[in-house]
N, C-alpha and C positions, 0 to 999 in steps of 0.2 A: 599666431592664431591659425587654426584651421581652415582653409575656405569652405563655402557650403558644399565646391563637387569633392571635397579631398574626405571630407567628415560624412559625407552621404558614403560615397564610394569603400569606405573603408567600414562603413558599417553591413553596406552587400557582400563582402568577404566574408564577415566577420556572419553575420546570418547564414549563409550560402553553407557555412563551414560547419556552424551548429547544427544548423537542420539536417545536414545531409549525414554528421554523427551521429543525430539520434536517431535518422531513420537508420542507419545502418545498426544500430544497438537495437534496435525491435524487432529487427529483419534476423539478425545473425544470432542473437542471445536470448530470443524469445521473450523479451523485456515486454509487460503489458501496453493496451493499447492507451495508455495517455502517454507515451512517446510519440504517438502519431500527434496527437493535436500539438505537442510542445515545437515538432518538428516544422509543423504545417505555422506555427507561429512564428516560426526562426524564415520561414518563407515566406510568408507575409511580409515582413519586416526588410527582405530582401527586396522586394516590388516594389514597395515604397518608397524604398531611399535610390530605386533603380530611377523610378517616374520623376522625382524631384531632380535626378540629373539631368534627363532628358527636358525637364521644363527650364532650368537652367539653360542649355545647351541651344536650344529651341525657342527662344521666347513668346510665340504668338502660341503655344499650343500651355505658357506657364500656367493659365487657370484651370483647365481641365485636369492637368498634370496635379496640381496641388490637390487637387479636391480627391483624384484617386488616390495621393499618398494619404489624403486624411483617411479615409478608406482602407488603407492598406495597414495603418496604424493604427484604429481599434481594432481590426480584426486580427492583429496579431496580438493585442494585449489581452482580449477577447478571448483566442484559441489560448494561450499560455493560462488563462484563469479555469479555463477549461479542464483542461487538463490537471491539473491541481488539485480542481473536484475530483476527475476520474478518478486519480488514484486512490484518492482517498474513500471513494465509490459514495460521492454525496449526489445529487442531483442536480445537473447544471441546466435547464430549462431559461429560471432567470437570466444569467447571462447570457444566452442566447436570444433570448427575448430584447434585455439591453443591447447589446450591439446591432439588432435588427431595427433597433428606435433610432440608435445614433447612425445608422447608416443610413436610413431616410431623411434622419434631421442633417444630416452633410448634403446630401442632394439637393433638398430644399432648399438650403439655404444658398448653395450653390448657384441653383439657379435663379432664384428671387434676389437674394443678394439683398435685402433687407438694410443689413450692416455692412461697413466695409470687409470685405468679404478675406485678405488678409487675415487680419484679425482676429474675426471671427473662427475661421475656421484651425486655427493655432489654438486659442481657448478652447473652442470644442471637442477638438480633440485633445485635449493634455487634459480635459475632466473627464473628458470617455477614458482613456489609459489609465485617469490616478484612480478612478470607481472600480476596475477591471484587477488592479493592482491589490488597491483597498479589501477584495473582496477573496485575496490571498491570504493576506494578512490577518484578516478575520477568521479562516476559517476555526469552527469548535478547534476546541483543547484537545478533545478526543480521534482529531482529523490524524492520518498517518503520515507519521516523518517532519511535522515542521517544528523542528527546535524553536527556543525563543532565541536566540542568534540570528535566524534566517527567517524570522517575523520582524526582528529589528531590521535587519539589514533591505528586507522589503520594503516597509516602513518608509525608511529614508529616499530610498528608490521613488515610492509614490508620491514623498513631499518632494523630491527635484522635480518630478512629472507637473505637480501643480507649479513649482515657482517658473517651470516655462512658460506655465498657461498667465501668468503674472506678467510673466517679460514681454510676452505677446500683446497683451495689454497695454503695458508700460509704453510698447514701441507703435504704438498703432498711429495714424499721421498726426501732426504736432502732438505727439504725446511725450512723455518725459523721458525716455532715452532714444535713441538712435538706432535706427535697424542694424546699422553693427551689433551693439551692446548683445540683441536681441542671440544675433548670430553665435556672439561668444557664450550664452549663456545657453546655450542649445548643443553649441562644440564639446562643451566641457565636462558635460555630464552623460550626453545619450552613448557616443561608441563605448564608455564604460561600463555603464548601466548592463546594454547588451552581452558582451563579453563575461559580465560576472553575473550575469541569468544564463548565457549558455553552461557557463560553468559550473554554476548550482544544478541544473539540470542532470547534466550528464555525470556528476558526483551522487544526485540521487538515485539516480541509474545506476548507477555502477553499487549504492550502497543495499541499490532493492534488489540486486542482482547475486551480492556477497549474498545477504540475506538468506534470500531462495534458497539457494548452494547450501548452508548453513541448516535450515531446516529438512531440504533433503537428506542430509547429513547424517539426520536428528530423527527422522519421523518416517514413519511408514507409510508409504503410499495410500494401499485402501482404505487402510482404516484410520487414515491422519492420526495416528497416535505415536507415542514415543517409540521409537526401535529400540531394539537391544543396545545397540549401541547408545541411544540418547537417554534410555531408561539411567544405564547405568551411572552415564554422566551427571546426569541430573542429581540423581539420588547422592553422586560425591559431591557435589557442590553444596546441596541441602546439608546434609552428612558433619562436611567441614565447616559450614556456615554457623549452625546454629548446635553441633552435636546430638543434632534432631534423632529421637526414638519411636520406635514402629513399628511392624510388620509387613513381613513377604510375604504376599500372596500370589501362589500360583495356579492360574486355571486353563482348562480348555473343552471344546463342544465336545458332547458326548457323541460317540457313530459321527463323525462330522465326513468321514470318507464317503459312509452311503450316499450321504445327501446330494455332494459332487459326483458320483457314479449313478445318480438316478433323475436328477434335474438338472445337472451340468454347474459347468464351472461360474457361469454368471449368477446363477441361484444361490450357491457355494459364497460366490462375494458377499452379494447381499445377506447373506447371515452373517459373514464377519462383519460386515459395516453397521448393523444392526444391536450386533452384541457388543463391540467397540463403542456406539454413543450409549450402551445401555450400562457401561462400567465409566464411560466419561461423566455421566448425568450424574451419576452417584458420589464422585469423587469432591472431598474437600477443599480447600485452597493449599494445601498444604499436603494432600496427598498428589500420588502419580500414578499413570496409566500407560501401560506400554503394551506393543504386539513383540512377543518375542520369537514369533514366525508360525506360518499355518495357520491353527486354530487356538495357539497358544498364547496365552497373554497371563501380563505381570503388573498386580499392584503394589503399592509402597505406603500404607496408610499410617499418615504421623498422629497415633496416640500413644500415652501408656498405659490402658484401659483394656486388658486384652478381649473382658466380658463385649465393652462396644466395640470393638473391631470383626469380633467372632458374629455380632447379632448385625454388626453390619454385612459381613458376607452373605450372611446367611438370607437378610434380604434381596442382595442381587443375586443370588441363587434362588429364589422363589419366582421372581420377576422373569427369570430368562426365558419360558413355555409361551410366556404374554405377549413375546415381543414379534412372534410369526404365526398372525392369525391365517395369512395367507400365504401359507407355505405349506404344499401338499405332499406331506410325508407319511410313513404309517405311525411312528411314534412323536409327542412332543418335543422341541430340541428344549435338550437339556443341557446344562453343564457342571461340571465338577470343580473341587474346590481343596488346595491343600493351605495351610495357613501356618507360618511358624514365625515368632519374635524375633528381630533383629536385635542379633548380639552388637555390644558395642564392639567389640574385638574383632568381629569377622569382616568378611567383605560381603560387597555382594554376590557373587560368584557362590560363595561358600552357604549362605543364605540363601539361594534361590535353588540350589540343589539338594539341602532340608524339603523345602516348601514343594518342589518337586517331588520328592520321596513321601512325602501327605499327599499329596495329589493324585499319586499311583497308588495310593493306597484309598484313596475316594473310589477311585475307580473298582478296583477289587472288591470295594465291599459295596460294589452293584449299582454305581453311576451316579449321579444328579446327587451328591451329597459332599459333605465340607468333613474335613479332615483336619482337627489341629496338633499340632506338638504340643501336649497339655501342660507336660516340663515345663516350658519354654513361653504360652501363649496365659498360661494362669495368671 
């Protein structure tokens, strides 16, 4: 069995080491900020098991000493639930609220001493960590990144949290085990516990990190939309999946150069981000939306109805004038429209430079109009 400074001492390591990875993966990777609170919880958790040495070591200073580890122990299971929200970007108020109840009910009880203060303060806090825990493990179905794996495996985490608050119990004076028991049952589970929460952590890290990389990969900056490169992708995976049929459509702002030459290139953004969520909004579950650079962008709309695809365009071709009431130009921005049926044979390469050849020829016959391969879209 572990003694209490060998099982504290090796869980300051063990914290020290976690916190100071994740702040350095926030720092150096740009990883969002609920790595700080996970980081700040890997350090809490290091103060606590630092203080339980030192009351150890010290024994006239042992009850101040415990009561800050109890302290240092919701507030690290506290900031780790914290953060969990963030990422998820839920609203953690409540838990902050809780931990600011359990940190006064530790004082109080501290100092009143009501109960044997032992005890007490081992149950109080192992229901403050398993609520904090609980409150992981709950998050909605719709919360980002928690498998049901690592809802299980939390799960269990918060039921050893309660059966310490048990053991604490169990051991409290003439009670049914022994402050040994108490200790083994506290050895045995918490440097684990710790260790495989730093490691879920920084495995989340590292998966939110592929992630990013991955969508940047994937998507166009301003106008969060697919790039060429993810367009295409997309559409072979669709393509292969289901031998899904459709149409290429290629469009882009009519005069879009003036508009950057006369109100500048931030004026310029804002109509691609503009026009971007005005072909996203319209898009079906099953269609795609791409920027295939500049002012040029590419849909993929999966029907075989070429009448609905054509009166679809031609909707978000009516719609585009509407979308900059405040944007002071001399003429409406309009845009253009070429549309041509994907062959099952072709690629998309060979398809988008059809749809491009409609397009150039929208434009020729005098802007803000739709152009289809009639061959081909009938």
């Amino acid at each position: 069995m572990l003694s209490p400074i060998a099982t504290s001492l090796s869980i300051v390591f063990v914290s020290l080491f976690f916190g100071t990875a994740l702040l350095v993966a926030w720092r150096r990777f740009g990883v969002q900020f609920h790595a700080v609170f996970w980081a700040l919880s890997f350090m809490f958790s290091a103060v606590g098991h630092g203080v339980r040495v030192f009351g150890v070591v010290w024994p006239e200073y042992q009850s101040v000493m415990a009561m800050l580890a109890c302290q240092s122990s919701i507030g690290s299971f506290a900031l780790l639930a914290i953060g969990f929200r963030s990422r998820a970007n839920l609203d953690h108020r409540l838990i902050s609220l809780l931990w600011a109840l359990s940190a006064v009910a530790i004082v109080v009880f501290w100092s009143e001493q009501p109960f044997e203060w032992r005890m007490a303060s081992r149950m109080m806090t192992s229901a403050a960590d398993a609520l904090f825990v609980g409150m992981i493990v709950f998050l909605p179905r719709h919360a980002k990144g928690l498998s049901s794996p690592v809802r299980l495996a939390l799960a269990f985490f918060g039921l050893y949290i309660l059966s310490v608050g048990i053991a604490a119990w169990m051991a409290r004076p003439n009670g049914e085990i022994a402050e040994a028991s108490f200790i083994i049952v506290l050895s045995l589970g918490t440097p684990t516990g710790m260790m495989a929460t730093g490691i879920l952590t920084l495995f989340i890290l590292a998966a939110d990190l592929a992630g990013e990389l991955q969508k940047q990969a994937q998507y166009d900056y301003l106008s969060d939309l697919l790039n060429r490169r993810g367009f295409e992708e997309r559409l072979a995976s669709q393509r292969l999946a289901s031998n899904e049929t459709g149409f290429i459509v290629a469009t882009d702002l009519d005069r879009f150069k003036s508009i950057n030459d006369r109100l500048g290139h931030a004026a310029g953004d804002e109509v691609i981000r503009r026009f971007a969520r005005h072909l996203q909004a319209a898009a079906g579950n099953h269609d795609l939306t791409g920027r295939m650079g500049g002012e040029e962008f590419a849909l993929f709309i999966a029907s075989s109805d070429g009448r609905d695809a054509l009166e679809r365009v031609e909707r978000l071709r009516m719609g585009v004038s509407s979308l900059y009431p405040d944007i002071d130009v001399d003429n409406p921005v309009t845009a253009s429209f070429g549309v041509v049926r994907l062959k099952p044979e072709e690629s998309f390469h060979q398809a988008y430079a059809r749809a491009d050849a409609a397009l150039y020829a929208s434009k020729g016959a005098g802007r803000n109009t739709t152009v289809a391969d009639l061959d081909e879209a009938a």
